[in-house]
N, C-alpha and C positions, 0 to 999 in steps of 0.2 A: 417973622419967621427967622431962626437962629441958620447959621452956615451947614448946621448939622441934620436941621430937617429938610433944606433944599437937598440935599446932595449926601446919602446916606452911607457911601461910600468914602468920603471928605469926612464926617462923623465918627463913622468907626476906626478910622486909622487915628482921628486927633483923641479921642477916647482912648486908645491901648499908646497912644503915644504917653498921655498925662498917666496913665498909668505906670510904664515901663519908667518914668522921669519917679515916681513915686517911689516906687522898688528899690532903683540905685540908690536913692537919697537916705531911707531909710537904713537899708543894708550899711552904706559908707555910715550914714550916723553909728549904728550900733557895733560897726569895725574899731571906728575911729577910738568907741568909750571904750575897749578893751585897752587900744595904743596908749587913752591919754594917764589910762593909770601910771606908766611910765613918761609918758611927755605930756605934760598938763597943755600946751598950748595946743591940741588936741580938742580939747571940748570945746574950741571954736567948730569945727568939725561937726562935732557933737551936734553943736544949738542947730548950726545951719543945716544940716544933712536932715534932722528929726521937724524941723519949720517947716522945709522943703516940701519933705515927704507930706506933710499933712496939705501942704497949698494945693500939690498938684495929685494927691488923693479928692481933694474937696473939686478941684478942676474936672478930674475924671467923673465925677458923682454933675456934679452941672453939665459936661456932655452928654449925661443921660444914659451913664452906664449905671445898671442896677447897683443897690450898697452891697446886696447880698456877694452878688458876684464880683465889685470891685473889692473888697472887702475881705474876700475869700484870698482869693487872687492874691490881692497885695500881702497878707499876712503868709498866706502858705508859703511866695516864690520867697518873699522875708527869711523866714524861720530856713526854707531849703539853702539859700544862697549864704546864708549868712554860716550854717554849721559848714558845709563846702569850702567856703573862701575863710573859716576860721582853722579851720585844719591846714590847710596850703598855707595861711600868713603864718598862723599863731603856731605851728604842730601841735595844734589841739586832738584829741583821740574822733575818730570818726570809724566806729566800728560796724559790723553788717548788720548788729538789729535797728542799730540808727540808722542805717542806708533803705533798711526796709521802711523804716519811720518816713523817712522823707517821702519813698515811694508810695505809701498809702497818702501822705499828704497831697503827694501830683493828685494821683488817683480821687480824693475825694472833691481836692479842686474842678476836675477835669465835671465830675459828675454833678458837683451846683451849675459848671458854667454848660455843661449840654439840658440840664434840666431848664433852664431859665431861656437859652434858645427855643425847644420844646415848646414852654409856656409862651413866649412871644408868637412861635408860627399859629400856635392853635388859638390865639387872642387877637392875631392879624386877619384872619376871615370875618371872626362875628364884630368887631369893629368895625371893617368894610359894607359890610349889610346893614347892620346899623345908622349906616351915614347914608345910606343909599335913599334918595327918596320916594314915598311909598313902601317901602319896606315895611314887613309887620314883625323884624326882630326883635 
């Protein structure tokens, strides 16, 4: 029995932790490739930041966060953090139908990750019954 099914609150915080470790890494990777077109010793940055991002993606996926949702997650808060912190580093243009963009992005993240809550509670009853013995589920 892994640390995450004893203790399912210990679970989900090391879950969103390898995630949020995922996010920066990836983000910083794809900061970094903008910097190293000017500072080549940058794509060290690069390797590490994008290796990173996939170890503790793969981390988050064996704590038994769904791929769906981690997946989502990590690509939307990506794509969000990265146009944000490219306009503040780079003065890249970040205008209001891409601020709407990002914000259908929260928005659809938001709706895999309640959808997928949803499906766990309504899949945590008939699994209980199921295991129950004598049960006819």
């Amino acid at each position: 029995m892994t640390d995450s099914a004893a203790d399912p609150a210990t679970g989900s915080a090391r879950r969103w932790a390898f995630l949020a470790a995922a996010i920066v890494l990836e983000v910083a990777g794809s900061l970094s490739l903008k910097g190293a077109l000017t500072h080549p010793a940058l794509y060290l940055v690069v390797a590490l930041g994008y290796s990173g991002a996939f170890v503790f993606l793969a981390l988050t996926l064996r704590a038994r966060m769904p791929l769906g949702v981690a997946y989502g997650i990590w690509g939307a808060a990506g794509v969000a953090l990265t146009a944000l912190l490219s306009a503040a580093i780079f003065d890249e243009p970040l205008t209001p139908l891409m601020g709407a963009g990002i914000a259908i992005i929260i928005a659809g993240v938001l709706c895999v990750e309640l959808g997928a809550q949803r499906a766990r509670a309504a899949a945590a009853p008939a699994h209980d019954a199921s295991a129950t013995p004598g049960s006819t589920a």
